[in-house]
Every structure is written in structure tokens, then in C-alpha cells.
C-alpha positions in Angstrom: 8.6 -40.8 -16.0 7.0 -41.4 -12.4 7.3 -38.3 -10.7 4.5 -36.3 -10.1 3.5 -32.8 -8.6 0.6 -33.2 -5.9 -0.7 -29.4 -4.4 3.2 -28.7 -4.9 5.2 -31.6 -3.4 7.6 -33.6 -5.6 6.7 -37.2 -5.2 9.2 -39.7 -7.2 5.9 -41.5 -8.4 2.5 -41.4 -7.9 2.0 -44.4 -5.4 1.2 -43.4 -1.5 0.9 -45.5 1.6 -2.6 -44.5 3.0 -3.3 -43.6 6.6 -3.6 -46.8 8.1 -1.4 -48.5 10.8 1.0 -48.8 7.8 2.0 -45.3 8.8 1.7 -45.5 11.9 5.5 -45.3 13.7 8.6 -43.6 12.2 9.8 -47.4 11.4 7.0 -48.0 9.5 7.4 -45.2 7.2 10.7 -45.7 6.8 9.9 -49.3 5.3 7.3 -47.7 3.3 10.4 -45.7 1.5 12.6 -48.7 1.5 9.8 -50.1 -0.7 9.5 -47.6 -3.4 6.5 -45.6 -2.0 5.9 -41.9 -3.2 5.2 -40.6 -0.5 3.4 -41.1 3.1 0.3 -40.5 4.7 0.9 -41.2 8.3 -2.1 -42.5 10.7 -4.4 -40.0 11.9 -3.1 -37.7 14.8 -5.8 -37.1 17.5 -5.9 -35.5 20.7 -6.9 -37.8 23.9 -6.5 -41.6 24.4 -7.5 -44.1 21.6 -5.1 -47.4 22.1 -6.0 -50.7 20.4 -7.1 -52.5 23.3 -6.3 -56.3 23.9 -8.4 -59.2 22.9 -9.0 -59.9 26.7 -10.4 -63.3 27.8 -12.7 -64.0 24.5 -9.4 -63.6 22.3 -10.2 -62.6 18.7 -8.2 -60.8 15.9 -8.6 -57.3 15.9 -7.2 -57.2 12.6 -8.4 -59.7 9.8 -8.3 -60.4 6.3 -11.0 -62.5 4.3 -11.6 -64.0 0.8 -12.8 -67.5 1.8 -16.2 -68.8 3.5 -13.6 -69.5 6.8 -11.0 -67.0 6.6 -8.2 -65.7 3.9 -5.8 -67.6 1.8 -2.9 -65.5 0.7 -3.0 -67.6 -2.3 -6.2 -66.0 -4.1 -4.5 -62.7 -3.8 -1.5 -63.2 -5.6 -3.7 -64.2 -8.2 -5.4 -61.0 -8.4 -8.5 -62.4 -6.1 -10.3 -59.7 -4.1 -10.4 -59.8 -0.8 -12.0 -57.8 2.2 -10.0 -56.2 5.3 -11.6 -56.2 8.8 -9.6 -53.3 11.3 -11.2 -52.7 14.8 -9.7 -50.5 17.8 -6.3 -49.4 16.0 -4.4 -46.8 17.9 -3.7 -43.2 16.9 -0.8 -41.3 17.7 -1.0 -38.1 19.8 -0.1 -34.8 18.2 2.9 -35.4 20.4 4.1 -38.8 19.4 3.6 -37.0 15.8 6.2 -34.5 16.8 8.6 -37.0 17.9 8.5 -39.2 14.7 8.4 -35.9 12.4 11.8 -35.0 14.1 13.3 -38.7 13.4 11.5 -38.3 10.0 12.8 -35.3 9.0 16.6 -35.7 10.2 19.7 -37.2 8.6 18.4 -41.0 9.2 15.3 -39.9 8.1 13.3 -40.7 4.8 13.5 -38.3 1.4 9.6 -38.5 0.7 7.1 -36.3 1.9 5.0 -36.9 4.6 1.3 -35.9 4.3 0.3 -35.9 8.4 -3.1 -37.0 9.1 -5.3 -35.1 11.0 -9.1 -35.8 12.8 -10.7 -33.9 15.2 -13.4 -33.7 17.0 -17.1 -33.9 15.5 -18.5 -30.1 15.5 -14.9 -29.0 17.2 -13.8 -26.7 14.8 -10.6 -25.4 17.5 -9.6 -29.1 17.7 -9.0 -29.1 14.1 -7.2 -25.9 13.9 -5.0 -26.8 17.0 -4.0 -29.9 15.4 -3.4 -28.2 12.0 -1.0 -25.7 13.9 1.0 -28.2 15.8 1.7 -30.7 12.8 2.7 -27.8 10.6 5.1 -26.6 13.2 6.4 -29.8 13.9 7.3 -30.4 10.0 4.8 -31.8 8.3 5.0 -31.6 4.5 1.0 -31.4 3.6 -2.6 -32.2 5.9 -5.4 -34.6 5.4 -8.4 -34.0 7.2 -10.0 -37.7 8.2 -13.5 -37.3 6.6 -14.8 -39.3 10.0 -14.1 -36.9 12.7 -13.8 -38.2 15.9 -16.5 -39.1 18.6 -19.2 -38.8 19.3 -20.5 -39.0 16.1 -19.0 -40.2 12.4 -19.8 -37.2 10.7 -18.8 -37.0 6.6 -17.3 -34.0 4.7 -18.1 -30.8 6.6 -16.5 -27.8 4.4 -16.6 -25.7 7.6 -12.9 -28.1 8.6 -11.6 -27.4 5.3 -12.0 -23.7 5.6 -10.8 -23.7 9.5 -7.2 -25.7 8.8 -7.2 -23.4 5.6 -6.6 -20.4 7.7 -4.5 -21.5 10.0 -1.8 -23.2 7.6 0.0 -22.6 4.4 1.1 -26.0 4.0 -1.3 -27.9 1.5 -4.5 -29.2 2.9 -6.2 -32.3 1.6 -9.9 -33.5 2.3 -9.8 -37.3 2.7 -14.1 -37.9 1.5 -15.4 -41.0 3.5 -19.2 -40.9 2.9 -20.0 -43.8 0.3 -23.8 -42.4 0.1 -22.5 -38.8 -0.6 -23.1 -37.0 -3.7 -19.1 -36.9 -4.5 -19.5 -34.5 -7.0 -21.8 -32.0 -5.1 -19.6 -32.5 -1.9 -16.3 -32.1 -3.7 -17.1 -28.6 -4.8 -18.1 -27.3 -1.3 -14.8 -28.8 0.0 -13.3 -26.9 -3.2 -14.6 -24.1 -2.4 -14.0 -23.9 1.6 -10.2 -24.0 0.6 -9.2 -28.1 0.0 -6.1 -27.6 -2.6 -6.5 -31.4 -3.0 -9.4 -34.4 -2.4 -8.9 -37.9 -1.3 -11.6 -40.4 -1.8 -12.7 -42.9 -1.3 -11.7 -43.7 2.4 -13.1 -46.9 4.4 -16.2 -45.4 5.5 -17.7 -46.9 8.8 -20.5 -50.0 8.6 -21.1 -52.9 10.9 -19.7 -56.2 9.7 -19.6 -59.9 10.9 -18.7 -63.4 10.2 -19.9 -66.5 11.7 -17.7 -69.8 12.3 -20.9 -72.7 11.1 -19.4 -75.2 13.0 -18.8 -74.1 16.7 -21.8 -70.9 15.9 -20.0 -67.9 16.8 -18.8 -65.0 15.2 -15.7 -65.1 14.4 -15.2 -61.1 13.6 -17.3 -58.7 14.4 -16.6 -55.1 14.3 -18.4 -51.6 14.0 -16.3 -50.1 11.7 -13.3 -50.4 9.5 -14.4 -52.3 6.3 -12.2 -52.1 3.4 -10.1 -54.4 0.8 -10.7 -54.4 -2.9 -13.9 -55.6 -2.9 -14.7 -51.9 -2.3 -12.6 -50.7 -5.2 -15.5 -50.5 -7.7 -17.4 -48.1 -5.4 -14.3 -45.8 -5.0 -13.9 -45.4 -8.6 -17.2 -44.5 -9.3 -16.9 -41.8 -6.6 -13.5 -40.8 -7.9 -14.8 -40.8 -12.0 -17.5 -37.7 -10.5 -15.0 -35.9 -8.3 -13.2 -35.7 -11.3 -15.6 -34.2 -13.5 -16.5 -31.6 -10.8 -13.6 -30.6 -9.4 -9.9 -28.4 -11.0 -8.0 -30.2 -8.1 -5.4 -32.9 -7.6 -7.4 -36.5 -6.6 -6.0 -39.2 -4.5 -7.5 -42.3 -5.2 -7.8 -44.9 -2.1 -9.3 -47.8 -1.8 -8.8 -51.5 -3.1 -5.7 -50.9 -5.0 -3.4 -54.0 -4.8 -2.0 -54.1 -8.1 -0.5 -51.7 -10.7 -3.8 -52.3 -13.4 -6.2 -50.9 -10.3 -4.0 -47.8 -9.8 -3.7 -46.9 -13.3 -8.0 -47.6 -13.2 -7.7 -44.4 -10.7 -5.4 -42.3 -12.5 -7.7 -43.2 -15.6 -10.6 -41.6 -13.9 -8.8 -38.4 -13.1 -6.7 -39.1 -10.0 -3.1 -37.8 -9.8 -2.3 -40.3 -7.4 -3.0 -43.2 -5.8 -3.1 -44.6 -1.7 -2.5 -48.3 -0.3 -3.6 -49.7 2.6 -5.1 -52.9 2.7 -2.8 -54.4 -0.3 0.2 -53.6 2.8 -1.0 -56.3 5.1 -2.0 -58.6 2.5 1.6 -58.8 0.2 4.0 -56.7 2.8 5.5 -53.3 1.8 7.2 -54.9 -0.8 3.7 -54.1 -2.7 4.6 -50.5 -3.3 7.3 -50.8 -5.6 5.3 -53.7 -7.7 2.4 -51.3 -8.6 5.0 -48.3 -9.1 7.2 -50.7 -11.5 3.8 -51.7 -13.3 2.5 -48.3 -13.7 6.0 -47.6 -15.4 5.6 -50.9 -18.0 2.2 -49.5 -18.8 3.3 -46.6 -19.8 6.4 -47.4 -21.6 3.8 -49.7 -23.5 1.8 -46.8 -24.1 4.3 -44.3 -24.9 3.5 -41.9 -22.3 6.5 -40.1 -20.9 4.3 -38.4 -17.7 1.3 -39.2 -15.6 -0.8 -36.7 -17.3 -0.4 -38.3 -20.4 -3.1 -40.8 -19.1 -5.0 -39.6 -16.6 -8.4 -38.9 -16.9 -8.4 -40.6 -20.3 -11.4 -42.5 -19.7 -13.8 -39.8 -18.6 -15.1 -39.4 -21.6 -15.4 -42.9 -22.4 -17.6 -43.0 -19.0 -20.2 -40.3 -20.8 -20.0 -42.2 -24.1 -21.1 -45.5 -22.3 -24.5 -44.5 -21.1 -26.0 -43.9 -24.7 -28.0 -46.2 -25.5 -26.4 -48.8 -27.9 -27.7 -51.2 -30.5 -29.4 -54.9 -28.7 -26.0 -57.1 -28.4 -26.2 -60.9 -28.5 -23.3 -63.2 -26.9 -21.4 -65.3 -30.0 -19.4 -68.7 -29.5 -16.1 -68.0 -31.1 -13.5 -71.0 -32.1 -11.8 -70.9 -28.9 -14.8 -72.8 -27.2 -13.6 -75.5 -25.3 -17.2 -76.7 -24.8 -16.5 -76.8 -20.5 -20.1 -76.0 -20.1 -19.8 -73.2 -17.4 -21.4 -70.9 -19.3 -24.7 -73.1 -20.0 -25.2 -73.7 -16.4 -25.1 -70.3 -15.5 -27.6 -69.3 -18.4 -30.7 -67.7 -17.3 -32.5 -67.7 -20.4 -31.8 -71.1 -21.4 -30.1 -70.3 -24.6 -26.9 -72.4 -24.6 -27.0 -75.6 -26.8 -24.2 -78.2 -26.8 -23.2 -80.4 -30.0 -19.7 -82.2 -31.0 -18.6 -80.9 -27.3 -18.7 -76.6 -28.8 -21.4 -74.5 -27.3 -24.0 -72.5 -29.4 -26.1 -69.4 -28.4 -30.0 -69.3 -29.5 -31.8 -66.4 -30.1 -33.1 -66.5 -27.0 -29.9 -64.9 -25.4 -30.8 -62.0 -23.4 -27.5 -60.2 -24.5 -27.3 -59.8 -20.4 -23.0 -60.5 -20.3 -23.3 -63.4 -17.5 -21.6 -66.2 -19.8 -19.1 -63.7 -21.5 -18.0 -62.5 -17.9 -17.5 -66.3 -16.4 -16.1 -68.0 -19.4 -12.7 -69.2 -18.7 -11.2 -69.4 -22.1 -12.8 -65.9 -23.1 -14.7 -67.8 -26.1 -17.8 -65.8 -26.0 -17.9 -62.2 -27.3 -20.9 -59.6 -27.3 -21.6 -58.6 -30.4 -24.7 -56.2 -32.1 -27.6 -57.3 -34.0 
């Protein structure tokens, strides 16, 4: 019911680790397996020297997760709360290291799902990205994804000329991992397209500055240049994902802010035949993978779908349909009113009248959505007029 063909590989379900530390050693994948996942994409192989380095004398996480004024409670997420990921100076394997975990990978104590090798070369160094292309292929990777960023000096974004480049020199599958959040994703995805990506991942953590400040002793507790993900971003990535779709005849990864089974199937919704975890990893454990593979199964035995592509893309249409313009709308108090008052306080237009402890909505509503989207009991529905 799970399985799924992506750009030819047979993946038991459509659920991927994402190139992140999570991928990063042969042990790791091997856990990622353990834990249900389809299939691997393994941290990005470059060429030179780029180790995490330590914290040194002004100690601070290089790694950090965050959902609270003062730092992250584990508790939030399990409820489904959204949260935000801070990475900073992770290491990458050589194409070396890569060779010597591919070997342990692909033996007898090995792992049975494919693994998609990350590559990122240099910025404008079109023979770094073939070289690397060769050297994984020979040394037995199942598939490539090119890292959108490229690597110094410069983050540059989607530059067909790679696709086209690791194109030629393979014939294993070669994936485009899109990282530019101010991109025109449906423009960009048909260049890539046409320079020779069988397949397009989007949307990857795309590089920003961030910081938190500790109020009390008045330093920053994180600061970073880059690596800024966690499902806050999710919203973005489907947007991006919803026009690839609609632009492109390719397979779609979706990445970004998945950490339960109801925000993969939002991805595979919008078009994607599968969908990568990162963040979710650190915050729940591997253990992750197999929830949101079991939950995509429940939804579709719910739904009588016996395949992926019963589903996907479903809403894309819906998508289209939304943007007409629609009658004026009005929020009603329905009988499961508790009369809490959250939604009076949070009323801009002053429309929200109490009496024997039930709300009422004036004329005056705005049909804006606020108190519908806050109440707790989901008493108040939007309604035409």
C-alpha cells in the first residue's frame, strides 16, 4: 500500500530521512532503516575540510531546538506544537568517507533501502560537481541530490548548468534539492527540468541569519549564519512545492517541517511523491519515521486508497478554486460555545457580545477568521451572507 517508485528506485514507503546529520555515518543510516524509513538521503559529500568545530572557551550549542521564549520543551511537540531548529558548523563527509560507508552500506550487514548520496560542490565549479557525481556513482550510490547551496564562497540557488553537468556524467538518477525561498519555484523547476533533473527536492533550509537573546544575563544565547529550519517553515515549503507541482511532469520530494504523518500527507496532497525528515529526527528520535509511515497508511485505509497516487496531488485543484472570489462570510456562535471569552479579547472589530455566559457575533464582524482560528472548543464557524 506504501511503496512507491521515485526516478525508478523501489522505496517500501514514501517517507525519507533528509540530508542532515541524521545521515550522516553508516550507523546512522542503519538506525534510520531500523525505524521504518524509505529510504536515505545521506549528508552532503564535499571535497576539502569542513568539521563542526568545538564550542571553545564561550561554550554554546551548536545545535539547538526552540519553541519557547528561553529554549525548547519536548512537551509542545508531542502535542503537535511547531517548533524551530538552529544547526551551525556540522561536518560533511569527504567523497572518501562516502566510499567507506557505501561499502558497509551496501554489504551483507548492510541496510535494504536505497541510499540517495548527497552531493555539493563548489559555487561556479562545474568539474567539482562532476568529479563528485563520478566518484559516488562508482562507489554505489543508488541516486544523487545536488545541495541547491553550493559550497563557498558564495550560497548560490538553483543553477541548471549543475543539473545538466552531473546529467552527463551519470546514469544513476539525479535529483535537484531547490533551496532559494525567494525563487520563483515554478519558473526554476522547469529550467532544472529541462537541464536533465529526473526528480526535484524542495524546499531545503535555505541560509538566513538568526539569534536569540537570554533577557536576564543579555546575551545571545544562539546565534548562527545559517541553518534555520523546523516546522515553523513548513507553510512556506508547501507553497513552493503546490507550484513545482503544477509546472513540472517530475517526481517531488517534499522537505521541510514534517513531524507528523497529517504534514506528509499535506505534501503528497500538493503533488509530491515523497516526503524528507530532518528536524522531526532530533526532536522525537528515529523512532519518528515509522509513526508518520504508519499514519500515512491509517489515512489511507480511511480513505480507501490502495497506492500513493491515489492522493497525491488531490488538492491542486482545490488550490486554483480557492482564489475566486467568494461571497462576504460572517463568523456564527454555534451551541458548543462555552462562553471562555478568548475569542472577544482577540476581536479587532469589536463585534463579540456576552450574555447568560454564550458569546454572540454583531454585524460588525469583519468575516477576518481570527476568533474561528483561536477558539478552543471550535464553536465558531464562517459562514456566507
Amino acid at each position: 500500500m506504501l511503496s512507491v517508485d521515485f526516478v525508478g528506485l523501489k522505496l517500501r514507503n514514501p517517507v525519507i530521512v533528509a540530508s542532515a546529520t541524521p545521515s550522516i555515518t553508516a550507523d546512522a543510516i542503519k538506525r534510520a532503516a531500523d525505524n521504518g524509513a524509505g529510504a536515505v538521503v545521506t549528508k552532503s559529500v564535499i571535497f576539502g575540510d569542513a568539521n563542526g568545530k568545538p564550542a571553545g572557551n564561550n561554550a554554546k550549542p551548536r545545535f539547538q531546538l526552540y519553541n519557547t521564549p528561553n529554549g525548547y520543551d519536548p512537551r509542545l511537540t508531542e502535542k503537535g506544537g511547531m517548533f524551530s531548529f538552529f544547526r551551525f558548523q556540522e561536518p560533511y563527509p569527504t567523497p572518501e568517507k562516502m566510499a567507506r560507508m557505501l561499502d558497509e552500506l551496501k554489504g551483507p550487514k548492510g541496510v535494504d533501502i536505497p541510499v540517495i548520496v548527497s552531493i555539493c560542490g563548489f559555487t561556479d565549479n562545474y568539474e567539482s560537481w562532476r568529479k563528485l557525481a563520478r566518484l559516488m556513482e562508482d562507489a554505489g550510490a543508488d541516486a544523487l541530490e545536488l545541495n541547491g547551496h553550493a559550497w563557498n564562497p558564495v550560497v548560490k540557488y538553483s543553477d541548471p548548468t549543475i543539473a545538466t553537468v552531473v546529467k552527463n556524467e551519470v546514469k544513476i538518477p539525479v535529483i535537484y534539492k531547490m533551496m532559494g525561498a525567494n525563487e520563483d519555484s515554478a519558473k526554476v523547476s522547469r529550467q532544472l527540468v529541462a537541464a536533465g533533473a529526473d526528480a526535484l527536492t524542495g524546499l531545503g533550509t535555505f541560509g538566513m541569519k538568526a539569534m536569540e537573546v537570554d533577557v536576564e544575563s543579555q546575551k545571545p544565547w544562539m546565534e548562527m549564519a545559517h541553518g534555520l529550519g523546523g516546522t515553523w517553515l513548513r507553510a512556506i515549503s508547501l507553497a513552493f512545492v503546490a507550484a513545482m507541482a503544477n509546472a513540472v511532469d517530475v517526481p517531488i520530494s517534499g522537505v521541510s517541517g514534517i513531524q507528523s504523518w497529517e504534514d506528509a500527507v499535506k505534501y503528497i496532497l500538493l503533488g509530491a511523491t515523497t516526503v524528507q525528515v530532518c528536524a522531526a529526527i532530533y526532536a522525537k528520535g528515529y523512532k519518528v519515521l515509522q509513526e508518520i509511515a504508519d499514519g500515512i497508511e491509517d489515512y489511507m485505509k480511511r480513505h480507501d486508497y490502495k497506492s500513493i497516487e491515489d492522493f497525491r496531488g488531490k488538492a491542486l485543484a482545490n488550490i486554483a478554486a480557492s482564489r475566486v472570489n467568494s461571497p462576504p462570510i460572517r463568523a456564527v456562535v454555534t451551541e458548543k460555545c462555552t462562553g471562555c471569552g478568548f475569542c472577544k479579547d482577540c476581536c479587532m472589530f469589536d463585534a463579540i457580545r456576552f450574555a447568560d455566559k454564550k458569546s454572540t457575533i454583531s454585524e460588525k464582524c469583519d468575516g477576518c477568521g481570527v476568533c474561528w482560528s483561536l477558539c478552543p472548543y471550535k464553536a465558531i464557524e464562517m459562514r456566507e451572507f
